[in-house]
C-alpha positions as CSV (number, residue, x, y, z in Angstrom):
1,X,25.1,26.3,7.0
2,X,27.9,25.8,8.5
3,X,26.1,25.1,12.2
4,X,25.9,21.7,14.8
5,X,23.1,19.8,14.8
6,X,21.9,17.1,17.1
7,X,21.0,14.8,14.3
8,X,21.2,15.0,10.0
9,X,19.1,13.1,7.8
10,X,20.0,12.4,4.5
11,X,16.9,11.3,2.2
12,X,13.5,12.5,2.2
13,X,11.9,8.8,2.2
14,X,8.8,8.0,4.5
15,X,11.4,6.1,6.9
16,X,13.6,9.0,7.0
17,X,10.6,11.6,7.6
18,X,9.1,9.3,10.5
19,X,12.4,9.2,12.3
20,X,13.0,13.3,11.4
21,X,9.4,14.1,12.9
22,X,9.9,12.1,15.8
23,X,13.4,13.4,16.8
24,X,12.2,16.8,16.4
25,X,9.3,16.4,18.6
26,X,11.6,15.0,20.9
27,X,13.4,18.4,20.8
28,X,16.3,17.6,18.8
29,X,18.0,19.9,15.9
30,X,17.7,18.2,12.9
31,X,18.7,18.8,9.5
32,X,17.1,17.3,6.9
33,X,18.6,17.0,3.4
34,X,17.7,15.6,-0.3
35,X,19.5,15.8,-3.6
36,X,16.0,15.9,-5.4
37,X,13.7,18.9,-5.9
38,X,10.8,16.9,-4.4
39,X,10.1,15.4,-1.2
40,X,9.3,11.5,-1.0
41,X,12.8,9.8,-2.2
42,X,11.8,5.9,-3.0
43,X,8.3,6.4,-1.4
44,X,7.3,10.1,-3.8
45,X,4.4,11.5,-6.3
46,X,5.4,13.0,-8.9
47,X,4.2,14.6,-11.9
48,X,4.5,13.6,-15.2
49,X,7.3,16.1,-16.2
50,X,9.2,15.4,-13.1
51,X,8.7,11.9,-13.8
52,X,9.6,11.9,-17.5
53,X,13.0,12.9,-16.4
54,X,13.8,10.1,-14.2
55,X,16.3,7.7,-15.6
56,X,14.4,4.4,-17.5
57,X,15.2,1.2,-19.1
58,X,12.8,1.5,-21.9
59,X,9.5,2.6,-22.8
60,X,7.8,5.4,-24.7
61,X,8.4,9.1,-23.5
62,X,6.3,11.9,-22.3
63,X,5.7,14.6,-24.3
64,X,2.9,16.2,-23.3
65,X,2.9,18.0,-20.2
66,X,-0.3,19.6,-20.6
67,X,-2.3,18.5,-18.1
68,X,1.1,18.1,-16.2
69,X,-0.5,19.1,-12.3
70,X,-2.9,16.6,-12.8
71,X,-1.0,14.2,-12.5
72,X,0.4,12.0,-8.8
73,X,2.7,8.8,-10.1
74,X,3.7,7.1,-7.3
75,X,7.2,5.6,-8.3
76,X,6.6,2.4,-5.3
77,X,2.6,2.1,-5.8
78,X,1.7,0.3,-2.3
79,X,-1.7,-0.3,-0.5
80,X,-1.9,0.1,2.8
81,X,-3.2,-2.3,5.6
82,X,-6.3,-0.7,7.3
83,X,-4.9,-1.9,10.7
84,X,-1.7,-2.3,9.6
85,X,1.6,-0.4,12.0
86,X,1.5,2.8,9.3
87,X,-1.7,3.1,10.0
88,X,-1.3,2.6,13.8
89,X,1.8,5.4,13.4
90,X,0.0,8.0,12.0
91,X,-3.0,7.6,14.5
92,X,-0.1,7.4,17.5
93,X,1.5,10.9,15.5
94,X,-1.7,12.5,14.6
95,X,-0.1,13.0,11.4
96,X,-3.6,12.2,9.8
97,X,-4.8,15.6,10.4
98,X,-3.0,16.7,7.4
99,X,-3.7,13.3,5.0
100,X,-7.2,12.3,4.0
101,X,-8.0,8.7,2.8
102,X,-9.7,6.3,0.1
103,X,-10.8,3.1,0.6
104,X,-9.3,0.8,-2.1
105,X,-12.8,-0.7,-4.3
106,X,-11.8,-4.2,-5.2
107,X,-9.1,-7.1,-4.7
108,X,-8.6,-9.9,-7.8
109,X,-6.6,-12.9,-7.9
110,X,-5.5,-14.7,-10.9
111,X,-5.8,-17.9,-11.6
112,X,-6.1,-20.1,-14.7
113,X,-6.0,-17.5,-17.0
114,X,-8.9,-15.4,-15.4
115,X,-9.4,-13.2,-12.6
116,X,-11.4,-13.5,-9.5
117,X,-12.9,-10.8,-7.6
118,X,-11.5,-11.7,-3.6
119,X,-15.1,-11.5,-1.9
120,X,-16.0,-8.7,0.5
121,X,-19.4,-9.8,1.7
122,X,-20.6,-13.3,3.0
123,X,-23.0,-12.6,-0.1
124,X,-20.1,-12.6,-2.5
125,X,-18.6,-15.7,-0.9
126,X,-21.4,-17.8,-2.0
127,X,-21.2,-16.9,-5.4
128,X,-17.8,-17.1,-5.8
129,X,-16.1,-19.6,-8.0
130,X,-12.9,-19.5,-6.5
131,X,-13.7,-22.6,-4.4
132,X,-16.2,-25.6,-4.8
133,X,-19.4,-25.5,-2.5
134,X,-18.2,-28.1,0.3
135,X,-14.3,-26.3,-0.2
136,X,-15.8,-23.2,1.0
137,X,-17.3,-25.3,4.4
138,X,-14.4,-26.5,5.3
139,X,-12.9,-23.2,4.1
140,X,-15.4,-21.6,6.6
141,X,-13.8,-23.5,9.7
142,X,-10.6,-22.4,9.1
143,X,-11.3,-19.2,9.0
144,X,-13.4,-19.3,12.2
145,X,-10.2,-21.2,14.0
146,X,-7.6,-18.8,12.8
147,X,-10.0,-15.7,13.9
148,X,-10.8,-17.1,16.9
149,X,-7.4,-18.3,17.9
150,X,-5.7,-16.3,20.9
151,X,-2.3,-17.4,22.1
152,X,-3.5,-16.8,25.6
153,X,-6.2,-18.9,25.5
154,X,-5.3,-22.5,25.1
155,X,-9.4,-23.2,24.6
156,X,-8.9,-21.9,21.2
157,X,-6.1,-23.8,19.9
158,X,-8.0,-27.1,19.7
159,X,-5.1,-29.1,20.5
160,X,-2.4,-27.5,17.6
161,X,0.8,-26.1,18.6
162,X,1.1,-23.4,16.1
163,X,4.7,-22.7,17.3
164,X,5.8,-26.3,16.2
165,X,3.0,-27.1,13.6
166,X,4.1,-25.8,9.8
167,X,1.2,-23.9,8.0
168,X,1.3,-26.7,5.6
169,X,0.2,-29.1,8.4
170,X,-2.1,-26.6,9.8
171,X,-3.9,-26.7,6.0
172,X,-3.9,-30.2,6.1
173,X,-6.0,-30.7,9.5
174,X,-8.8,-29.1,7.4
175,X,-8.7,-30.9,4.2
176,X,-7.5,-27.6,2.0
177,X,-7.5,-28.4,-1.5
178,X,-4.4,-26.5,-3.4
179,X,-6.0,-23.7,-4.8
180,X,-7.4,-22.9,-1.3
181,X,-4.2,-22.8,-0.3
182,X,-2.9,-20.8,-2.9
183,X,-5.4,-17.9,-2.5
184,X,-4.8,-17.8,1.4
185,X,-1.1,-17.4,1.6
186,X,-0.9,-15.1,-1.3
187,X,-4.5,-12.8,-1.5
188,X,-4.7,-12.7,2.4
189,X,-1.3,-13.3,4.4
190,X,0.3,-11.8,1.5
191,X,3.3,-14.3,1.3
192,X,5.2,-13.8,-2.5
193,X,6.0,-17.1,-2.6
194,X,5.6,-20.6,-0.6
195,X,8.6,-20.6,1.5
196,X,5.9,-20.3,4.5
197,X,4.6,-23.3,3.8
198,X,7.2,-25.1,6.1
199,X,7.4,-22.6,8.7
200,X,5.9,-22.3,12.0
201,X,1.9,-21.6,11.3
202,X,1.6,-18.9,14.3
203,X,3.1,-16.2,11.7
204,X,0.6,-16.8,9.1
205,X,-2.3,-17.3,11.8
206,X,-2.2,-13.7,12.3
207,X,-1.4,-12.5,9.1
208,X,-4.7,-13.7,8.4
209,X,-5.7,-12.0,11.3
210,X,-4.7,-9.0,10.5
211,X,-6.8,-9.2,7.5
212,X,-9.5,-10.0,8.7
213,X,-9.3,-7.1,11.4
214,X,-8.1,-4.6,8.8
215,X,-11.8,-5.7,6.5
216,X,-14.0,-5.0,9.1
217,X,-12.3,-2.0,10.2
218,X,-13.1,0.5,7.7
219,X,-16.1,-1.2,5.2
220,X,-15.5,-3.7,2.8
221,X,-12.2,-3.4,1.7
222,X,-8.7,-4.2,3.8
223,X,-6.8,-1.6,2.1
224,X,-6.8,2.1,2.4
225,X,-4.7,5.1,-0.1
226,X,-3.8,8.6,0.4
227,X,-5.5,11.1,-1.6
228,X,-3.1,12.9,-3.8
229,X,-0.6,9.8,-3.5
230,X,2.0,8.1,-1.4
231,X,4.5,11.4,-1.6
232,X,1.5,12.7,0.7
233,X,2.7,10.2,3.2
234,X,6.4,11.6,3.7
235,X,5.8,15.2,3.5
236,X,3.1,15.3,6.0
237,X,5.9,13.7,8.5
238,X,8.1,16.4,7.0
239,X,5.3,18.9,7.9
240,X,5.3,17.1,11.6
241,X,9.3,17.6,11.6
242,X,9.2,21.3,10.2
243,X,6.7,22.6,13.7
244,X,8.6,21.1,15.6
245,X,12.1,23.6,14.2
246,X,13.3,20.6,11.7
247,X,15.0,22.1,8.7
248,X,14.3,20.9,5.2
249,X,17.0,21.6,2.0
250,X,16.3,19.7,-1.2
251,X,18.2,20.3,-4.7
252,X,21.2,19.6,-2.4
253,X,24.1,17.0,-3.4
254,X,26.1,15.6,-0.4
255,X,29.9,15.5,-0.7
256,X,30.8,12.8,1.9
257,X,30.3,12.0,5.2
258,X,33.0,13.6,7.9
259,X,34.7,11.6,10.8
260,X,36.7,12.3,13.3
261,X,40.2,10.8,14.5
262,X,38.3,8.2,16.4
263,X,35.9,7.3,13.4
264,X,33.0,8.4,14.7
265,X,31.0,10.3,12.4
266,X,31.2,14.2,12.9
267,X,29.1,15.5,10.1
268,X,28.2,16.0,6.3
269,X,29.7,18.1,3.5
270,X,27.6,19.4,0.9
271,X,27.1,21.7,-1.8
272,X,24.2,23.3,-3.9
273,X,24.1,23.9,-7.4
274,X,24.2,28.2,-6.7
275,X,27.6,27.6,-4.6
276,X,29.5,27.6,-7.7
277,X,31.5,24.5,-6.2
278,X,31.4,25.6,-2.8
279,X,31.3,22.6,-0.4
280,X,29.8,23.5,3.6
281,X,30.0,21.5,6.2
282,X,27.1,20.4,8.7
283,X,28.1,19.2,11.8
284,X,26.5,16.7,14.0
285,X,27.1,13.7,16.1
286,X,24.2,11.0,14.4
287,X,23.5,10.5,11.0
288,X,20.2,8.6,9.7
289,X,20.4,8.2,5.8
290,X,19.0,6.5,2.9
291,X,21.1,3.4,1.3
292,X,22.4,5.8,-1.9
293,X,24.3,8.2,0.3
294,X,26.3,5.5,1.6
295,X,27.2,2.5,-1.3
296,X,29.7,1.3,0.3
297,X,28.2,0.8,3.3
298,X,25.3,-1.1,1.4
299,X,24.5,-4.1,-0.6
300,X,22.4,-5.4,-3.1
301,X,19.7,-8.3,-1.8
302,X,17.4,-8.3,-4.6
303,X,15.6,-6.7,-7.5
304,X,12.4,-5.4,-8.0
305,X,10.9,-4.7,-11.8
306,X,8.1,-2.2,-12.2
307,X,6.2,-0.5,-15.4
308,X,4.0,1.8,-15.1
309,X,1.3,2.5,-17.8
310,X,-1.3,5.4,-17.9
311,X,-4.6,4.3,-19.3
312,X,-7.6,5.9,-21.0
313,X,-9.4,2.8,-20.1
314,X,-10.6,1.3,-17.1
315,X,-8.9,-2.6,-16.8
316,X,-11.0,-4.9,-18.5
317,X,-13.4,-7.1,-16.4
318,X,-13.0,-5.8,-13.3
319,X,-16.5,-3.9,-13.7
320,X,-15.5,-0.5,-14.3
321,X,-13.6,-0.1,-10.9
322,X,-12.4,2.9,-9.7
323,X,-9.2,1.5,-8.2
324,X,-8.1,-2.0,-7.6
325,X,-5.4,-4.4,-6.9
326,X,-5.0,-7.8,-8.9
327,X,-2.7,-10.4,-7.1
328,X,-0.9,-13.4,-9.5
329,X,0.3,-15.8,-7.3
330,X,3.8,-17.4,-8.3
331,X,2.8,-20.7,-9.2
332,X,-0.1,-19.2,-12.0
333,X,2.5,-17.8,-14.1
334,X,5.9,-19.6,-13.1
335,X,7.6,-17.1,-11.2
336,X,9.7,-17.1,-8.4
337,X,7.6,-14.2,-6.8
338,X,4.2,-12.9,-6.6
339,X,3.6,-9.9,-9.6
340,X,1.1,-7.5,-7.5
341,X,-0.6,-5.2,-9.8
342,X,-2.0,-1.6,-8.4
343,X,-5.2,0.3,-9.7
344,X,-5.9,3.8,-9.0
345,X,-7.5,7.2,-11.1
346,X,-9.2,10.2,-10.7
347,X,-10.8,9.1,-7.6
348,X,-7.6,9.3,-6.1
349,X,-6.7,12.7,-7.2
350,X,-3.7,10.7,-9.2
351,X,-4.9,11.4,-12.5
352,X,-7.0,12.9,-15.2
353,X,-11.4,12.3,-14.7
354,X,-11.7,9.3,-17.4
355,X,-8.2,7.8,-17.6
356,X,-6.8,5.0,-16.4
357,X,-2.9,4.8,-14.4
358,X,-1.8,1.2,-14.3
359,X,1.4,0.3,-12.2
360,X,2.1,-3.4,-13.5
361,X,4.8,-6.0,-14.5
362,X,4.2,-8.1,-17.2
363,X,0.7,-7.6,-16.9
364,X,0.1,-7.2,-20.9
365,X,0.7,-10.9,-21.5
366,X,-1.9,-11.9,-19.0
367,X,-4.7,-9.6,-19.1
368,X,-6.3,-8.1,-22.8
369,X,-6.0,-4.3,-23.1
370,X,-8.0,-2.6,-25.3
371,X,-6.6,-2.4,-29.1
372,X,-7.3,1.0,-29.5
373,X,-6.7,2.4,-26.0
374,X,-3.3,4.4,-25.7
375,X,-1.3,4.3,-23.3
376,X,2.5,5.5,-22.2
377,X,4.5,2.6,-20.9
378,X,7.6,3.5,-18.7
379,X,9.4,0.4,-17.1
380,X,12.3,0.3,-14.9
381,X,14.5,-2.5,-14.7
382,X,15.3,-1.9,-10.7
383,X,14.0,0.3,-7.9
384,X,14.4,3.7,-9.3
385,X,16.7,6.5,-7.4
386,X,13.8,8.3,-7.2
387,X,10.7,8.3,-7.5
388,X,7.1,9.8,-8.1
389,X,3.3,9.4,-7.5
390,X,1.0,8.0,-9.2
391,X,-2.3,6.1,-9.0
392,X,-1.4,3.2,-6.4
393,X,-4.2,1.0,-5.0
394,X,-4.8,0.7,-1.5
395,X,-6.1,3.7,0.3
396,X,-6.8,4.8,4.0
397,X,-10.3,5.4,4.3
398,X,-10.9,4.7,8.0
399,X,-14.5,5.9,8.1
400,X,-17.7,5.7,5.7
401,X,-19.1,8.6,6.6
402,X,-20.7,11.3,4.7
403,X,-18.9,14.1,2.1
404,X,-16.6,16.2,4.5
405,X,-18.0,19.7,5.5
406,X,-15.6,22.8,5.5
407,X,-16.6,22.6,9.2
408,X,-16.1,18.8,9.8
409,X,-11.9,18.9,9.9
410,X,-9.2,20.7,11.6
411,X,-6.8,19.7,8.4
412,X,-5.2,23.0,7.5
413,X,-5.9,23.5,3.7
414,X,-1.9,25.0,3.6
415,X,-0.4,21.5,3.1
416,X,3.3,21.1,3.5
417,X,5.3,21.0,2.2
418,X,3.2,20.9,-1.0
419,X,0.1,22.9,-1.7
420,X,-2.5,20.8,-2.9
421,X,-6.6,22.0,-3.3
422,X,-8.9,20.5,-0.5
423,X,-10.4,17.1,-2.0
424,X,-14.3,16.8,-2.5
425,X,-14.5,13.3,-3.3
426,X,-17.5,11.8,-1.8
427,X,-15.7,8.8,0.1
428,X,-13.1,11.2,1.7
429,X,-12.8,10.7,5.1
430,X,-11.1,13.2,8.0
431,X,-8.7,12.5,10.3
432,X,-11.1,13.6,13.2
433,X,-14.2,10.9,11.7
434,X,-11.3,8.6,10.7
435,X,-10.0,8.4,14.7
436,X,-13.9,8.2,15.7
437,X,-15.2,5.3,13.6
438,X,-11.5,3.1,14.4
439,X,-13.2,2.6,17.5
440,X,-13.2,-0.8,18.9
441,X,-16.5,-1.5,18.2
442,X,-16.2,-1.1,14.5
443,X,-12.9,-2.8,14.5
444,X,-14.1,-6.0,16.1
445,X,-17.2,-6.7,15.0
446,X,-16.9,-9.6,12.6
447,X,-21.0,-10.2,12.4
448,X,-21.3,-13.3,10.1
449,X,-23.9,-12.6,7.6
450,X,-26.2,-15.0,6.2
451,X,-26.9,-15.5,2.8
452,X,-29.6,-12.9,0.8
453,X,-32.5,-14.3,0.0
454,X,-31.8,-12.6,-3.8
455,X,-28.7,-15.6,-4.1
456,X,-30.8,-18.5,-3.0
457,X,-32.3,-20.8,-5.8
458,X,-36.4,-21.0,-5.0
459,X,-36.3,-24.6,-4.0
460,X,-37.0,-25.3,-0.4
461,X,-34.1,-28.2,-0.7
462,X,-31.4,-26.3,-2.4
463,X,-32.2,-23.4,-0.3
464,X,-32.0,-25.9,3.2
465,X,-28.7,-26.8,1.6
466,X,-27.1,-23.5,0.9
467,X,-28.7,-22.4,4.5
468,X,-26.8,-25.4,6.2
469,X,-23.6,-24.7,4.5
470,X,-22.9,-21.1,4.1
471,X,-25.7,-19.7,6.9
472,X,-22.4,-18.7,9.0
473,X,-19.8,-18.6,6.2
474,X,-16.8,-15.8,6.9
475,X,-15.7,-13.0,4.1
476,X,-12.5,-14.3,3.4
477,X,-11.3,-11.3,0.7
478,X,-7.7,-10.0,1.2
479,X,-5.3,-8.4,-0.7
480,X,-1.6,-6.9,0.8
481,X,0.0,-4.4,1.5
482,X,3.4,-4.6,-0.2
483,X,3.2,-3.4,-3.5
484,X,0.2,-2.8,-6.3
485,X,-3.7,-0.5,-9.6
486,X,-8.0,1.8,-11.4
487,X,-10.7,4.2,-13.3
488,X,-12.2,7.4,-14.2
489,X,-8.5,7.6,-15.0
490,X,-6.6,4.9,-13.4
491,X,-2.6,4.3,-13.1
492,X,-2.1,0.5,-12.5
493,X,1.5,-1.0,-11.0
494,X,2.5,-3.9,-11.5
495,X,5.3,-5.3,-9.4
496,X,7.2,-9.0,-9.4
């Protein structure tokens, strides 16, 4: 142990992994250490003994640990961006050889005491009640400007500087009513709260951008999740790290950080539980570490409140989904932030076939639960030290292509550093069909459907009307990626 190493890492967080896998490919000696028995730190899966022993504000224990393996609980539930960075990372890394991905089923947004399913199809917009029929016309227009503007083409900006312009002048140039509004900065830009309102537009231009790019990318949904979890995330950058001569010690507590006369930092002292007090000391010249190994180099911005509830259920109108995210904007419930709720199950590999694992914050109030559904609560009152997987909505399912073959995919079926069976759901896609169908043909083709014929009332006038209105109409669904819900046996987050 007691050895020099280019560079230690302290934490086994999907930051942490990224930066260990990249400086050992760049043929540094790293050392990699965590004072959990489980990969992942903030960003892990766990199961549900591992999780019961995590420390919580309130809620109703685990006992039963029976069908203990079946279990992923993500501690952070997140969706993740179909063309999102990550996503553009792991491509870059070819760390998707050893992750496969789900497409997430369905976005909803709250409002006025209901929820609305975000439409994926131009078919779905039209029957949508989230906006009135002329609202979605001039709805349609934006949409078209915001795709089609191009910074480097001043023929697309049709006269606004969006440098200058605030987003809430930008809105107003097409007549936006308030709801409108509402359900474009908070189910597609993903903003938590308004504050962007009276900031330069260009930033939420191609947030919206980016949505719209990530939900034609894949199929019909923006949002993509690991099978197995998030923790799959970090340890497959750990498996990336560990090829390439990375060391990996969990289960061990770090004593302090060393420095030398000149303050510079000179390496770690630490100790494992069968030292019997023994402390060892790493030496290096770089340190990369998670905030809790350094508190007083650290402080406190903010406060994130998350429960997590396991479900025999699925969530109630959101027609039997398999997983889902449900978005209440701020201003619905009187809260200084966004509550993002997360949706996934047994489709995921997170859970048991036929329950339900939802990730929420203060969801009960505002959405009925079955009376005679159980359910095990656990809340925490901020971001947990560490954490575990669970059902999170928002998968990476880059490719709609058919079941996976034992021939179709170099994936190893050793994972690292967790062993988990091969999956066999039908939506599974591999890295190798996920890299073919992001080509740029799939991700930029953003045909405009018109109208089904099955949606059209059988009047010659109302069906000119709905023809001149919505014949070029835009989806407009989004949901984000920042935090997040599901069936056969979903796990839903909620997060405020």
């Amino acid at each position: 142990m007691d050895e020099t190493y280019d560079v230690i890492v302290l934490g086994t967080g999907l930051k942490e992994c990224i930066l260990s896998g990249l400086l050992s490919v760049d043929g540094k000696k790293v050392l990699h250490l965590d004072r959990n028995i489980y990969y992942g730190g903030a960003s892990a899966s766990l199961q549900l003994k591992t999780l019961s022993e995590l420390p919580l504000a309130s809620g109703t224990p685990i006992t039963d640990f029976k069908d203990n393996n079946k279990y992923n609980v993500d501690i952070v539930p997140k969706f993740i961006m179909a063309s999102g960075k990550l996503v553009q990372v792991l491509l870059h890394t070819d760390v998707v050889r050893y992750l496969d991905f789900k497409s997430i089923a369905d976005t909803y947004v709250y409002r006025a005491g209901k929820i609305h399913h975000v439409p994926n199809t131009d078919a779905e917009a039209i029957k949508s009640p989230l906006m009135s029929l002329f609202e979605k016309r001039r709805c349609q227009k934006f949409f078209m400007f915001a795709e089609a503007y191009d910074e480097a083409k001043p023929d697309t900006h049709k006269g606004y500087d969006l440098h200058k312009m605030t987003m809430a002048e930008l809105y107003g140039k097409f007549g936006l009513e308030p709801d409108t509004i509402d359900f474009i900065g908070h189910a597609m830009c993903m903003y938590r709260d308004d504050e962007y309102l009276t900031k330069p537009a260009i930033e939420a231009v191609k947030k919206m951008q980016l949505y719209f790019d990530s939900l034609t990318r894949f199929g019909k949904s923006s949002f993509i999740y690991p099978l197995y979890g998030l923790g799959e995330l970090p340890q497959a950058f750990a498996r990336l790290s560990a090829i390439y001569g990375g060391t990996y010690i969990l289960n061990t507590s770090v004593e302090g950080i060393v420095y030398d006369e000149s303050g510079k930092v000179s390496g770690v002292r630490i100790s494992r539980p069968d030292d019997n007090g023994e402390h060892h000391l790493a030496k290096c010249s770089c340190i990369v570490t998670d905030p809790y190994y350094v508190p007083d180099k650290v402080r406190v911005t903010g406060k994130v409140v998350r429960a997590i509830c396991i479900m025999n259920h699925p969530v109630p109108n959101t027609n039997n989904s398999e997983s889902l995210q449900i978005i209440i904007p701020q201003k619905q419930i009187g809260r200084k932030s966004d509550v993002y709720i997360t949706v996934t199950s047994s489709a995921n590999q997170v859970s048991l076939q036929a329950s339900t694992s939802l990730s929420a914050l203060l969801l009960s109030s505002l959405i009925p639960a079955t009376p005679s559904a159980s359910s095990t609560l656990l809340s925490s009152s901020s971001a947990p030290q560490s954490r575990s997987s669970s059902l999170s909505a928002t998968p990476w399912s880059p490719c709609r292509t058919a079941p996976r073959t034992s021939s179709s995919s170099p994936r190893a079926t050793t994972r690292h550093p967790t062993s988990r069976p091969p999956s066999t759901t039908s939506s599974t896609c591999t890295a190798a069909s996920q890299a073919r169908n992001s080509s740029s043909s799939l991700r930029n083709t953003r045909t405009l459907m018109a109208p089904r014929n099955s949606f059209l009332v059988p009047s010659l006038f109302l069906l000119l009307l709905f023809f001149t209105l919505f014949a070029h109409i835009p989806t407009y669904t989004y949901i984000y990626t920042y935090t997040n819900y599901l069936i056969p046996q979903p796990i839903l987050y909620l997060i405020y």
